[in-house]
VMD Tcl script that draws the C-alpha trace (Angstrom):
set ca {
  {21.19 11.78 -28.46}
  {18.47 9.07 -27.58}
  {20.82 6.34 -26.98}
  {22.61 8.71 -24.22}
  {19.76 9.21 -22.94}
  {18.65 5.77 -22.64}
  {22.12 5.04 -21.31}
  {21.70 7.80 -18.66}
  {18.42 6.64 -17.55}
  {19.03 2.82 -17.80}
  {19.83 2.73 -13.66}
  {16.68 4.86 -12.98}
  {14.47 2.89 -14.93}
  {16.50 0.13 -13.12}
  {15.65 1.06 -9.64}
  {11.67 2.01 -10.76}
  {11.80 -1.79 -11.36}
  {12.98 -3.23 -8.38}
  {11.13 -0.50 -6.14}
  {7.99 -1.66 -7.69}
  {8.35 -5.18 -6.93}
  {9.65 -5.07 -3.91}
  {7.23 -2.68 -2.36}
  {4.53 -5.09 -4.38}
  {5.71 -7.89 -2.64}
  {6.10 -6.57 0.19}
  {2.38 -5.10 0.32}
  {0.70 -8.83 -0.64}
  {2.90 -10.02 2.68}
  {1.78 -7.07 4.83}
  {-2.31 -7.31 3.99}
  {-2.64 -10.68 4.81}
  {-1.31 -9.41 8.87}
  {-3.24 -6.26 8.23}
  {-6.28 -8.15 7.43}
  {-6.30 -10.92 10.27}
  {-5.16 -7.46 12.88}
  {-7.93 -5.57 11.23}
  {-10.43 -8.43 12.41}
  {-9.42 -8.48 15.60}
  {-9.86 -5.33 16.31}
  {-13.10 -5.07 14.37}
  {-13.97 -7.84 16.58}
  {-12.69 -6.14 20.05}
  {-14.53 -3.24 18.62}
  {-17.70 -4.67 18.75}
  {-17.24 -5.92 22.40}
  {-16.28 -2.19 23.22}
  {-19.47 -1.04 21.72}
  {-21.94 -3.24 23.43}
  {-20.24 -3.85 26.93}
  {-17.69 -1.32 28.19}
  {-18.26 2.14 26.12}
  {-19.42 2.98 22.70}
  {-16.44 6.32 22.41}
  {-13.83 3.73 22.70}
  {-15.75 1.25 20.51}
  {-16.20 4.09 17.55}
  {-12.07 4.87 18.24}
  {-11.25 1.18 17.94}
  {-13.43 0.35 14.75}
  {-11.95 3.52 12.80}
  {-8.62 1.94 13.71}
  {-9.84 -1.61 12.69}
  {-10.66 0.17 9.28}
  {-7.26 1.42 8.99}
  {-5.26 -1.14 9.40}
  {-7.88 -3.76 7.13}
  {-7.28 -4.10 3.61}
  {-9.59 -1.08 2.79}
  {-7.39 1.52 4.43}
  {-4.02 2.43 4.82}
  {-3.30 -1.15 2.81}
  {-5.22 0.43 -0.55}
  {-3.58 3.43 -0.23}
  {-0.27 2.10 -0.61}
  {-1.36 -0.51 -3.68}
  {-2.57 3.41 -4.92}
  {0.69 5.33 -4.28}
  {2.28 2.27 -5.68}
  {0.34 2.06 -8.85}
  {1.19 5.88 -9.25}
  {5.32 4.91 -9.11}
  {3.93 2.15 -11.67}
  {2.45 4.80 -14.03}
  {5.45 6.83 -13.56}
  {8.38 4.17 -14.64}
  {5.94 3.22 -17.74}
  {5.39 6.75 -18.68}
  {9.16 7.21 -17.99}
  {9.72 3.68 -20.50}
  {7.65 5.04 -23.03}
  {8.95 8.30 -23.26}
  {12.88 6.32 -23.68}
  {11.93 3.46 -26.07}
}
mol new
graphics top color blue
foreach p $ca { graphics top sphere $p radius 0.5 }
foreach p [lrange $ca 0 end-1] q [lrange $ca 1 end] { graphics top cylinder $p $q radius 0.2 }
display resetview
């Protein structure tokens, strides 16, 4: 019974693998352009602020957050950590 079962989820536990990677390389790539856009607009921010209008400077600098490291970035290293947890729950539970 547990070798058909380890047969049956070999191509899950297959795909776990490669989504993680993938979507762990692909995350180092996409923070390093997150982090030099979230500067610029941190940076763009701060001009809004002190010259034109501070609204638009507040709305720029939340979106500078977002897109930096801290933000939307982290909370795809999270989600990904979860899938993480998931195939080495999954691994355990097999071998």
């Amino acid at each position: 019974m547990r070798i058909l079962l380890k047969i049956l989820f070999a191509p899950v536990m297959l795909a776990l693998i490669l989504f993680v990677n993938f979507f762990a390389f692909l995350l180092t790539v996409s923070s390093v352009f997150f982090g030099i856009a979230g500067t610029v607009f941190a940076i763009l921010a701060a001009i809004l602020f002190f010259a034109v209008n501070r609204t638009n400077g507040i709305i720029v600098l939340i979106f500078a957050f977002l897109i930096s490291p801290f933000g939307l970035p982290m909370l795809a290293a999270w989600l990904l950590g979860k899938v993480q947890q998931l195939r080495y729950a999954l691994q355990d539970w097999l071998y």
